[in-house]
N, C-alpha and C positions, 0 to 999 in steps of 0.2 A: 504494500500500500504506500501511496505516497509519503510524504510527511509535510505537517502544516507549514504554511510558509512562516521561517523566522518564528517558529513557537507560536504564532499568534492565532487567536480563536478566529475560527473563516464561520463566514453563516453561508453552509454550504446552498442553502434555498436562496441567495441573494445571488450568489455567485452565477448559477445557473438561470435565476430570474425568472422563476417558477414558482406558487404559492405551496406553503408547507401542507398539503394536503394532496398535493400532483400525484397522480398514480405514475406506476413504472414505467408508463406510455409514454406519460409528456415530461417527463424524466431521460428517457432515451432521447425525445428528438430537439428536447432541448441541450444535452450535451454534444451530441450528433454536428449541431450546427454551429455550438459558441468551439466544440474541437477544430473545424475545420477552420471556424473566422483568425485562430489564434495558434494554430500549428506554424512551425517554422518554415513548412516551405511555401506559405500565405505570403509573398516578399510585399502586399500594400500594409496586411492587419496582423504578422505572428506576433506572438508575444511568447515566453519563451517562461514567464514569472503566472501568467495570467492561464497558458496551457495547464500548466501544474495546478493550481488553483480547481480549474475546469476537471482535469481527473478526479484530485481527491474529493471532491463532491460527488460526481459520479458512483466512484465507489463507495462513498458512505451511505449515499440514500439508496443504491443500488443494493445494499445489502441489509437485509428487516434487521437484524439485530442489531448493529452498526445504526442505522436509523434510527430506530428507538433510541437507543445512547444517548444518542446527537440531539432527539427532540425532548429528551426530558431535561436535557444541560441547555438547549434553548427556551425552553415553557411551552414547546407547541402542546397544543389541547388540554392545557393545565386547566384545570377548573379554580377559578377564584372565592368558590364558593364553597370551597369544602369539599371531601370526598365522599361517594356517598356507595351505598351496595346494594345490589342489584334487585335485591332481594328474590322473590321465586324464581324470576326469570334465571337466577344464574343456577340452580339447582338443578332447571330443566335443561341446561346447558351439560352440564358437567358429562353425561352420556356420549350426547351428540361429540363434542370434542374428541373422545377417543375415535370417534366413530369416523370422524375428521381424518385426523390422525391416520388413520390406517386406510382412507381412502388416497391420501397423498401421494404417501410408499406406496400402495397401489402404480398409479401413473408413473412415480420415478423407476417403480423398478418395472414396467411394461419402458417405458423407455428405453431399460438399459439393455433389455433382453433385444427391444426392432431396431434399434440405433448402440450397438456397444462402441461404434463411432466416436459417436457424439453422445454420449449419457444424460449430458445435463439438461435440465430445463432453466430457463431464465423466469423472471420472477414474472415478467408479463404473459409467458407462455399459461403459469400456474393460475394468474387473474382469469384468463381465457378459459380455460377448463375446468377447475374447482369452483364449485358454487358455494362462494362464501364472503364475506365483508373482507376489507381490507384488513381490521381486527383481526377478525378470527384466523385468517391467513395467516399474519404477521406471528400471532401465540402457537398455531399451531408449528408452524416450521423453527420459533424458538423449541418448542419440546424436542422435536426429530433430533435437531441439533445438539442441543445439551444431550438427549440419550446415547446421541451417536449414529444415530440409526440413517440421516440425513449428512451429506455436508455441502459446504459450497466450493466452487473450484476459486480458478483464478481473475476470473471475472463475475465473481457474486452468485451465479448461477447453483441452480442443485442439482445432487446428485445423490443417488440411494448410496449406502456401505453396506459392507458385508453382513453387518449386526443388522442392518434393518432388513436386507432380503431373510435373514435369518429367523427374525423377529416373524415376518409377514409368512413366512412358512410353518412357523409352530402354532400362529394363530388361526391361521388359513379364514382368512375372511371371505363373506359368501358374496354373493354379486347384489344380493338383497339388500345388505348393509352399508355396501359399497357406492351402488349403482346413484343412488338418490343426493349425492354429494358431487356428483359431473354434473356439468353443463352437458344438455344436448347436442351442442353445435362439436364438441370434443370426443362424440366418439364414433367411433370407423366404424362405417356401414357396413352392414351385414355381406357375406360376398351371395352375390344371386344364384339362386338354386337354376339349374340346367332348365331349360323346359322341354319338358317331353313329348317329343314327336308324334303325331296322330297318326296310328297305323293304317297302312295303305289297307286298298281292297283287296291285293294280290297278297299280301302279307297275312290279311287273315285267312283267305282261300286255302290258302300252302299250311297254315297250322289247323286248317278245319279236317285236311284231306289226311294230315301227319293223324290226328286224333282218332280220327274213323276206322284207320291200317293197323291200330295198336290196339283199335276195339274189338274189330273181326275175331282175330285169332282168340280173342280171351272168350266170347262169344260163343266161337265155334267149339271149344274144352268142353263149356260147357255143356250145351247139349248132347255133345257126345257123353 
């Protein structure tokens, strides 16, 4: 990871020019474009102080835990008023979360099995697929991570470990418990069944005449 410029605190959401609540979308096309304005071989606009800046932002918000950090030593979404608990709601939560949780490793490790390429998912890939708040995202892949089961590479992205294919095989989750935490638009269509061919009339003829020739002789036993 980079390192802050000269020690000193960056607001990485300034830097970037983005509101502290930017999903990873407009997170991506905002570093996308202030990298390009400010790379070195830009010979009207590089800046060489201001690239570096542009990365480590990137990588902080690019990464949920790293983010979080950042926004509790900023105050984003600090409540002034107190903290307060959820009360039922979070009781009826606490299920669902594992259930979360294991529909995750679900995707990362289908990933790693169709792409062992490429393993990881990037955190927009996960917004895309996973039906869930930005929250709930952000908590659940802190858990993956702290158990191990999860990590990130070298560009903030996930990827299953050995402990969590591990994990997802001793638990064996059912597609019941799974299914209902994708988004629809994220899963591969069914492959299509053949369709089968309407038999001609000479096709039935030839097995009417084959049936008849195997009937006779049985037929004729008998009577004799």
């Amino acid at each position: 990871m980079s390192a802050p410029l000269a020690g000193k605190f960056q607001d990485h959401y300034a830097v970037l020019a983005i509101d502290p609540k930017a999903d990873s979308d407009t997170i991506q096309r905002a570093y996308a474009k202030l990298a390009q304005k400010y790379h070195a071989n830009n010979s009207e606009t590089g800046n060489a102080e201001m690239f570096e800046a542009v990365n480590l932002a990137y990588e902080v918000l690019c990464d949920p835990e790293l983010r979080g950090i950042f926004d509790k030593v900023k105050g984003v979404g600090q409540d002034t008023s107190g903290p307060k608990f959820s009360g039922v709601s979070f009781f009826d939560a606490l299920g669902r979360e594992a259930l979360r949780r294991s529909a995750i490793l679900c995707v990362l490790y289908d990933r790693r099995l169709t792409k062992p390429s490429a393993p990881s998912l990037s955190m927009r890939h996960l917004e895309i697929m996973v039906d869930a708040s930005a929250e709930e995202l952000a908590s659940a892949l802190w858990y993956l991570k702290q158990r191990g089961l999860a990590a990130s590479d070298d560009k903030s992205s996930l990827q299953i470990t050995v402990d969590g294919m591990d994990f997802l095989e001793s638990k064996q989750p059912s597609p019941q418990t799974v299914m209902p935490f994708l988004k629809e638009a994220a899963l591969a269509a069914a492959p299509a069944q053949p369709k089968r061919e309407p038999e001609s009339v000479l096709s039935t003829l030839n097995r009417a005449l084959a049936r008849s020739s195997t009937e006779a002789p049985a037929n004729q036993a008998v009577q004799s």
